[in-house]
N, C-alpha and C positions, 0 to 999 in steps of 0.2 A: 415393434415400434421402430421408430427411423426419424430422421430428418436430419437438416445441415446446420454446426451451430458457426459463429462467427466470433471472434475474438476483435475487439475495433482496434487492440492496442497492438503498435507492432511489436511483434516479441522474437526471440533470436529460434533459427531452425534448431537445436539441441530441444529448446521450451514444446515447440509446437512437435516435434517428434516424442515428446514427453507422453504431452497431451494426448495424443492418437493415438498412443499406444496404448493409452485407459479409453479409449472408446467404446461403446458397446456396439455389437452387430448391429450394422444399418444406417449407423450415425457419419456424419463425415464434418471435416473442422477443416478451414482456415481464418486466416490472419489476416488482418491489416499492414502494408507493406510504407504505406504515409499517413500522415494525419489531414489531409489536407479533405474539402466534405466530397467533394464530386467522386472522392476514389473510397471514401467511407459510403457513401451511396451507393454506389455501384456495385461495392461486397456486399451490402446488405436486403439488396434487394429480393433476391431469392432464399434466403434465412429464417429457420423457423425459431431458432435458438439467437442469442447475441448476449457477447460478455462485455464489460468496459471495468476499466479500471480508473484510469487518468483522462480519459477520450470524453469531451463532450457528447453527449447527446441531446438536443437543441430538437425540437419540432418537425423542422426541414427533415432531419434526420430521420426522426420514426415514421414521415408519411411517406418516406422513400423503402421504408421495410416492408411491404406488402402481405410478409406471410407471416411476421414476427409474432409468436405465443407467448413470447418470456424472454426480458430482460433482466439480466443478472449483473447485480456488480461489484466487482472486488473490492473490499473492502467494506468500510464503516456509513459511510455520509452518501446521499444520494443528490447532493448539490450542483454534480456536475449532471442531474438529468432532469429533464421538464417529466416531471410525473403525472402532472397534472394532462397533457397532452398524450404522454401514456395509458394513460386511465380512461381519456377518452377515445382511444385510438382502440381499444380493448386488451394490451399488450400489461399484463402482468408484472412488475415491478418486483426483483426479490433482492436480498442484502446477504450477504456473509461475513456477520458481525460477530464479532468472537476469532476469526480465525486465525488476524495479525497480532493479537495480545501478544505474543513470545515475541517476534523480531520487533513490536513497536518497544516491548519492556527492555530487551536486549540493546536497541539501539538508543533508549534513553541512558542505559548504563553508558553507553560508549562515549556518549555525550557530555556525560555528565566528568567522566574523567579525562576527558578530553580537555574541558574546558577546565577542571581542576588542574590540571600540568602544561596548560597554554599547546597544546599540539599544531594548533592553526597557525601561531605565532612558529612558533619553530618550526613548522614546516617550512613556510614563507621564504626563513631566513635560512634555512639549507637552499632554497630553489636560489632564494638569490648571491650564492655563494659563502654565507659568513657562515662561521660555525661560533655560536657563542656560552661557550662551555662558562657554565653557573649563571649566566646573566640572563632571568629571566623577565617581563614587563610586570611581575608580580609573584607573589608566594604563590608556592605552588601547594597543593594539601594532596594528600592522600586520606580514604573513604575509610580507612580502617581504624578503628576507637572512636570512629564519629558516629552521631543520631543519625541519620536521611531520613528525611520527613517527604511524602509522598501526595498529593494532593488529587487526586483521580476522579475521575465521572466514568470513566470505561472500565473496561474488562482486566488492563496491564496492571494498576496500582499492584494486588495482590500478587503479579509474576515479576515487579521489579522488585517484590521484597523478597522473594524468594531469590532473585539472579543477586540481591546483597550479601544472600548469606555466605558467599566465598568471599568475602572481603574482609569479613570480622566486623562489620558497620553493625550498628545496632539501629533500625527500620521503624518510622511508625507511616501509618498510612492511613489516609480518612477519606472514603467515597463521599465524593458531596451528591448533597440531597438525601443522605442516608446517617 
């Protein structure tokens, strides 16, 4: 087995030397170097493979992929692709859903105490010189002795109540629709 797969999104040479390195005999990978379509065209034409992550893919786009068997997309949501145009194009459509659960759950924690101790606010006022020691635009809390209540439809609810339990927070969580 063999063919070339495409990644639409640019990604830094460390990523794409990652990537190749997990390649199996026969396969070959590049990247997108702009986002702009005539240069996403142009890489995609010869492609049997194509990833996107952030990268529209719009119609124009897949009737420019001639040899494309499978579109893959990183992540959850397939909004930024016409699938419908997919579908008719005969180009396979697949998701890898489940796989950001940890850095989405992780990056809700960061957020979430982020916004508990104003960091955007304090950052701001480091950049613009003042340093304001105690004075902050509001109380600030910290997560440990408190409930977090978790409200989720995905996969992370469950992995943000687990990245709680170093905090001493006590967790509840409800998958809606379930």
């Amino acid at each position: 087995m063999s063919g070339h797969i495409v990644v639409l999104d640019p990604i830094s040479e460390r990523v794409f030397g990652r990537m190749t390195a997990l390649l199996p005999p026969g396969f070959t990978l590049s990247h997108a170097t702009g986002r702009d379509e005539a240069h996403l065209q142009a890489i995609i034409a010869d492609a049997e493979y194509v990833i996107t992550g952030q990268i529209a893919v719009p119609e124009s786009l897949l009737r420019a992929a001639k040899r494309v068997k499978l579109l893959h997309k990183w992540g959850v949501g397939t909004d930024n692709i016409d699938v419908a145009a997919a579908n008719a194009l005969g180009i396979r459509v697949a998701r890898t859903t489940g796989n950001n659960s940890v850095p989405v759950a992780e990056f809700t924690i960061a957020l979430t105490l982020s916004t508990l101790r104003h960091l955007a606010w304090a950052h701001e006022e480091l950049r613009l010189g003042h340093w304001r020691g105690g004075r902050l635009p509001g109380d600030a809390y910290i997560l440990s002795g408190k409930t977090v209540g978790v409200v989720d439809s995905a996969r992370s609810g469950g992995r943000r109540r687990g990245c709680s339990r170093g905090s001493a927070a006590r967790c509840c969580t409800k998958r809606r629709g379930g």
